[in-house]
N, C-alpha and C positions, 0 to 999 in steps of 0.2 A: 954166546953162552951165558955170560954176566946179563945180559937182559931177560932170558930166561928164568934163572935163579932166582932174578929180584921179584919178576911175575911172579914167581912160586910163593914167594917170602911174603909180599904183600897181600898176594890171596889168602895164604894161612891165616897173615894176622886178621886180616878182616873174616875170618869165619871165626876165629877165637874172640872178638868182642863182645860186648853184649848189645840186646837191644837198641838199648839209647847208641848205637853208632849209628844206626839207620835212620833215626830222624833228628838227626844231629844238622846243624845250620851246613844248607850248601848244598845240601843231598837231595837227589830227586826222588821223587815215585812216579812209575809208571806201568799202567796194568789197565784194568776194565771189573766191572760187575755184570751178573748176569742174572737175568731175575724173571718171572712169567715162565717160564722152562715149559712146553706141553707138547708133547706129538701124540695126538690121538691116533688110534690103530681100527679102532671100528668108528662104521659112520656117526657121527657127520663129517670126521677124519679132520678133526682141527689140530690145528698147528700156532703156536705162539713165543716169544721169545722176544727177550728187549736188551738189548746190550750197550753198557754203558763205558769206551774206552774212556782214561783220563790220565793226566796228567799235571804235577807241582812240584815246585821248591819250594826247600824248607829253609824260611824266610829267618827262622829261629828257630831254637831245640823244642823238639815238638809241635811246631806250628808250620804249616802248608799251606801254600796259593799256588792254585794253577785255571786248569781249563777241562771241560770234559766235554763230549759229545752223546746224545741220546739218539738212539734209533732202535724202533719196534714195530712189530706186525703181532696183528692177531688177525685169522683167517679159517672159514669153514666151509667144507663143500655144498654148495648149494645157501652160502650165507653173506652178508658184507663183509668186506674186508676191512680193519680199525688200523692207522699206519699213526706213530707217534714219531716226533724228533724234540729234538732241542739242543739248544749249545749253550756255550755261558761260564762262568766263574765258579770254580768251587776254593775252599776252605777247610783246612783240618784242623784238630786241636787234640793229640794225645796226650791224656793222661801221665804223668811225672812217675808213677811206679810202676814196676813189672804185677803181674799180677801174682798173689802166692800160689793158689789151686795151678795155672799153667804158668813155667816159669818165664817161659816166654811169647806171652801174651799182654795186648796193650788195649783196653778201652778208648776210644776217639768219639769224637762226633763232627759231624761234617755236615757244611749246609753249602748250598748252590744258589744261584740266582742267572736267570738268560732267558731267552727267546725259546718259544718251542710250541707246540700244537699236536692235538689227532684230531684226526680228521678221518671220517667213517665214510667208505663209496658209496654206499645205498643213503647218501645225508641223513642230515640230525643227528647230532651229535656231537657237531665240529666244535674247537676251539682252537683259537689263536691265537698269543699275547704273550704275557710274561710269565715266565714258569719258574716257582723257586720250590725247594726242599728242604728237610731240616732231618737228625737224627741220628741216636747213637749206633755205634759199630763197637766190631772187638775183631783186632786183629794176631791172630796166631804165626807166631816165625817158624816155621821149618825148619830156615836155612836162616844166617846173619840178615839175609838180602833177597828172603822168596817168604811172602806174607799172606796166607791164605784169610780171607775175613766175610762176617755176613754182618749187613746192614741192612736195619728198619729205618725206613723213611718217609716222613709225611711228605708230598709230592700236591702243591698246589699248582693250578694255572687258570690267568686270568686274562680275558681280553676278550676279541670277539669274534662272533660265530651264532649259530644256534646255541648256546649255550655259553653265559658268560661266565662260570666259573665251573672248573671242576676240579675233583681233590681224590686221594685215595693216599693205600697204606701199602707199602710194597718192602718183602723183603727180599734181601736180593744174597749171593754171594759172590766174591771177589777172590782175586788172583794178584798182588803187585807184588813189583820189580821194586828193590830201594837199591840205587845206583848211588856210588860216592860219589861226590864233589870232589872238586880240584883240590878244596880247602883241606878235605878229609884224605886222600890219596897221598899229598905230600904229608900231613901229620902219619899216616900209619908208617909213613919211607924216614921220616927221621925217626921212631919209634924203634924199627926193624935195627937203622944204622948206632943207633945207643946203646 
């Protein structure tokens, strides 16, 4: 029963914090973006979608290294099919204030770097090599610890194929998780027992 309560006690306090608890040192994020969104309904009946899970800690208050993964299709009936991937490094950097218009709301920007490629069935098109990105975001709290956010990002890659570089402008929207740290979990437990 005493473990229970305390689960209670600690959930509360970490919903009555504010923002800065969530990307406080120690604390992870974990979620995905999703971006390309189309399901055609009349012919040619295309379909596309790119989703981008990831994952980091927050190395210092405000600041995030992790990992993410890329995978996409685009496809039409009777057309080639364009298949994208990539892995690699990412980086965050939120902004130091809430913002005033939403009160809790954070400006970030976040750049990537990894391997990654599309590569189109019918050729030409292809590339393969190093894939990095750049660009700002704004992410909106819900909850203490549930972060809805859309990001514009320039998205280069380079290396080889029919095509040795290609570039575009993708905005995307996102879903994360900010999960406390051990660091943060024991400070809200002595917080609660004060």
């Amino acid at each position: 029963m005493k473990k229970i309560i305390l689960i209670i006690i600690v959930s509360a306090g970490l919903m009555a914090t504010k923002v800065q608890a969530q990307i406080q040192q120690g604390n992870v994020l974990v979620g995905g973006n999703f971006a390309n969104m189309n399901l055609g309904l009349n012919d040619p009946k295309v379909f596309s979608l790119d989703l981008t899970p990831k994952a980091a800690w927050f190395i210092k208050d405000n600041i995030a290294l992790g990992g993410y993964i890329n995978l996409g299709i685009a496809t039409a009936k009777g057309s080639s099919t364009t298949t994208s991937y990539g892995v690699g490094a990412l980086g965050r950097y939120y902004t130091g204030q809430d913002v005033e218009v939403l009160r809790h709301g954070r400006f970030f920007g976040e750049a990537t770097i990894g391997v990654g490629g599309v590569n189109v069935s019918d050729g030409g098109g292809n590339t393969n090599g190093l894939n990095f990105s750049f660009g700002p975001g704004f992410a909106y709290f819900v909850t203490p610890s549930i972060g809805l956010e859309a990001l514009l990002k320039y998205n280069g890659l380079g290396g080889f194929g029919d095509q040795g570089y290609q570039s575009s402008l993708n905005l995307s929207f996102g879903f994360q998780i900010y999960l406390p740290g051990k660091s943060t979990a024991k400070k809200v437990k002595g917080d609660v027992r004060n």
